[in-house]
N, C-alpha and C positions, 0 to 999 in steps of 0.2 A: 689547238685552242689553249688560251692559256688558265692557268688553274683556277685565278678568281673567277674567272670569266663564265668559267664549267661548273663552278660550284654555285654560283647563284643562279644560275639558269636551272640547274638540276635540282635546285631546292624550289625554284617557283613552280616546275612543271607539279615538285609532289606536293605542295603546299592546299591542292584543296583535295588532297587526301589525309594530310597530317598537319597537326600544328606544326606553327611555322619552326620552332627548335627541334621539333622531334625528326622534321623535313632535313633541317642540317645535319643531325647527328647520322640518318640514313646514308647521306652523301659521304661525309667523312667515313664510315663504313666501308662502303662500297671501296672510295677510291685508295684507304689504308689497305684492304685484302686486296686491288688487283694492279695498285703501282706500289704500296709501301710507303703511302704519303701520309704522315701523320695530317691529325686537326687541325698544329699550330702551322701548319707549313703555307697555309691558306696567308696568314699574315706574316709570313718570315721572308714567303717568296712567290708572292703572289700571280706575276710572271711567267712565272715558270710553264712551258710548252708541257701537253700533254698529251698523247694518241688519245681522242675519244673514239674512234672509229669499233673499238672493241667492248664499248659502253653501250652503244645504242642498243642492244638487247636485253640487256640489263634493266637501261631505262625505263623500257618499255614492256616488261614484267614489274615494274614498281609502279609505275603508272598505272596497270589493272590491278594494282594490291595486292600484289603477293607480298608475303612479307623478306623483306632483307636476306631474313635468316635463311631462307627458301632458296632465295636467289643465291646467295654464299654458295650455302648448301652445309655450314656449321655454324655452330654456335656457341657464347662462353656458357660456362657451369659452373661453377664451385673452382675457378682459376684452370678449368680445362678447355678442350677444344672438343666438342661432340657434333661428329654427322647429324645433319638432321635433313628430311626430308618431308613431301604432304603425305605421307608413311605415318608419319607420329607427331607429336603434340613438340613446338617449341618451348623449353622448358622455361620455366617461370622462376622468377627473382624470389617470390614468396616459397618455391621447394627449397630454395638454398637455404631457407629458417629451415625447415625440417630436418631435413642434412644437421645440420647444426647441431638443434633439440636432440638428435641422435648421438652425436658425438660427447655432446655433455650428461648423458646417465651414465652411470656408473658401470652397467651390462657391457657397454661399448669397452671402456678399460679391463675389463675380463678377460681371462684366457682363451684366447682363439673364441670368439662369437661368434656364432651360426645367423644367419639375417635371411628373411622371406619379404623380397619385393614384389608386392602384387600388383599387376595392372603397371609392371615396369617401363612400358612403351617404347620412349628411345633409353634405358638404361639409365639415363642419367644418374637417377639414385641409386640402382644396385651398384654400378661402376664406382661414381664417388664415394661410398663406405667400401668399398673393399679397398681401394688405394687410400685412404684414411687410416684405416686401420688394418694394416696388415697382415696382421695374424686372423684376419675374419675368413670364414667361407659363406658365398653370398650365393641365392635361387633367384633370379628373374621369371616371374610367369606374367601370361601376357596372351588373347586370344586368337591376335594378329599376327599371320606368319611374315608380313614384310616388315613389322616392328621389329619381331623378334631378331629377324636377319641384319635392321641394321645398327641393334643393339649388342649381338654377339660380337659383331665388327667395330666396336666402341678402339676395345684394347684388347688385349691379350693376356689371360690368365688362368692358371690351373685352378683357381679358388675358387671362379664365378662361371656357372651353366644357367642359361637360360631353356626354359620350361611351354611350349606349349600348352592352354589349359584356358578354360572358362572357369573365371572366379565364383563366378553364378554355380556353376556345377560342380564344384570340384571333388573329384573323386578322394576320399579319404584312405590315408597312410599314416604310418606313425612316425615318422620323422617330426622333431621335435626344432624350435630354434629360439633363441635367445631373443631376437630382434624381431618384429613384425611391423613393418613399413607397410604404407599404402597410397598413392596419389590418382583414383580413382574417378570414371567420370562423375561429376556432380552438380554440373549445367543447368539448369532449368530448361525445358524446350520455350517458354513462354517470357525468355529471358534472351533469345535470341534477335528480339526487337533491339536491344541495348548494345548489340555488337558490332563493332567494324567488318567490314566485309573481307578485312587481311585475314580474321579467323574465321568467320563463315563459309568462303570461299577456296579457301585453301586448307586446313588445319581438320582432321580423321574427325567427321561427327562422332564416329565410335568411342572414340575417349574422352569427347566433351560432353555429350548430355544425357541427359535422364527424364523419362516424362515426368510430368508434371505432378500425376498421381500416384507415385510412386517413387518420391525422390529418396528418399534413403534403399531403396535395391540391393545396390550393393553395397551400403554401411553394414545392412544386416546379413548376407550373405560373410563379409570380413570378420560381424564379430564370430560368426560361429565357426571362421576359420580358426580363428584365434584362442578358442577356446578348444580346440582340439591340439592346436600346433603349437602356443606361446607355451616354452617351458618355464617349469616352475620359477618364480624370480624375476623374469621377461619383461623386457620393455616392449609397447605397441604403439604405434603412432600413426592418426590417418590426416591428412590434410582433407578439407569439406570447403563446402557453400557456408559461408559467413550465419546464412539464415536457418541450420539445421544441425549446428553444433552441437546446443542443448539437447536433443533429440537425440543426437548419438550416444553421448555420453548417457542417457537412460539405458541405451541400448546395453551399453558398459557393464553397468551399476552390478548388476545380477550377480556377476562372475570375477569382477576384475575391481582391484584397488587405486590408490593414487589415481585417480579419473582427474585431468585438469586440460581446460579448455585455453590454450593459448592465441596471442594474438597476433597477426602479421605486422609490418614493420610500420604499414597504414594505419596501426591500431584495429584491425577488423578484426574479427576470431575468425581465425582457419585453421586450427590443429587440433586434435584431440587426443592425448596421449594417455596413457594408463602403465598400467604392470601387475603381473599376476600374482598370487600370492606365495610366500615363500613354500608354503606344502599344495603338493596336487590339490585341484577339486575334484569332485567327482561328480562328473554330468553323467 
């Protein structure tokens, strides 16, 4: 078949699953990861003969809405390539601000930063700071052991060990770290009317929602992480639900300084970051 031929067909079959651009940009995905055909090549060489024979499976995982990423089986990150699977949560455009917001405190430029990624899932975050900053040593915890397995598998590194552990329970130790990340679930269950069936259907309810009557769980579980573990001077940072930001930051207020509610790129608040004060408290 030839290439325009297959890409307009492949974009009408998902087209009353997706709008009709987000339908192209799947197709060019697709066929860039299993011929190595760029987007432009649609109009450079339209022509062009292509086996779909090894497509129709593909297709037909896109068509019941799995998402892309699924179907790959990776995804991009912060300019990397991360496995991903219905294991763990496809990482989001908006963690790459976090990543970021990390990168630019001053802790991050510190000598050798100790970082505790909670609720790390597929690694994404713990991996990206620690190949950011090279001299960091980075914890992944996380209560899913096939997350963790296919987070460990990310890269390879003496810096970074992942942790088995319910954030909910965490057993206390005194290890102490500079960085406290978090991209926890913070879903609404009553907020699942509003979703596509690519993340309903496919994507670990575990790390998306939270009931209803109880949406901050684990904000508060995190801060009193934080409050045991962020060393003195520490930067903390949790990504949330647009609608519960304020709220956290009360959570904050008691123990921690610099409390400021950042916005995603949409303009929505989704961060909430802080830092502890330069001498211990004492809880």
């Amino acid at each position: 078949m030839r290439l325009a031929q297959f890409q307009k067909k492949a974009t009408a079959d998902l087209n009353g699953i997706y709008p009709e651009p987000e339908a192209r940009n799947i197709v060019a995905l697709l066929l860039e990861d299993r011929f190595g055909i760029r987007s432009y090549t649609a109009v450079t060489e339209p022509d062009l003969e292509i086996e779909t024979a090894q497509l129709e499976d593909d297709l037909e995982r896109l068509k019941a809405s799995e998402p892309i990423q699924y179907v790959l089986g990776h995804t991009e990150f912060y300019g990397r390539r991360f496995r991903v699977t219905p294991d763990v949560l496809i990482p989001r455009p908006e963690t790459e601000e976090l990543v970021e917001a990390v990168l630019r405190c001053p802790v991050a430029a510190g000598h050798d930063p100790s970082i505790l990624d909670l609720c790390t899932g597929s690694g994404c975050i713990a991996w990206t700071l620690a190949l950011e900053i090279p001299d960091s040593t980075v914890v992944g915890v996380d209560i899913s052991p096939e997350a963790l397995r296919i987070a460990r598998n990310q890269f390879s590194s003496p810096r970074v060990r992942f942790v088995k552990a319910d954030v909910l329970n965490l057993i206390g130790n005194h290890d102490k770290y500079d960085i406290i990340v978090s991209n926890p679930p913070y879903v609404l269950e009553s907020e699942k009317a509003q979703m596509r069936r690519n993340v309903l259907d496919y994507e670990p309810e575990l790390a998306l929602f939270v009931p209803d009557d109880d949406p901050l769980r684990f904000y508060k579980a995190l801060v009193n992480i934080a409050k045991n573990h962020l060393a003195p001077g520490g930067f903390g940072i949790f990504e949330a639900n647009s609608r519960f930001c304020g709220e956290i930051a009360e959570l904050l207020k008691p123990c921690f300084t610099d409390i400021n509610i950042l916005k995603d790129i949409s303009g929505r608040e989704r961060f909430v970051s802080f830092r502890n004060a330069e001498k211990k408290i004492t809880l």
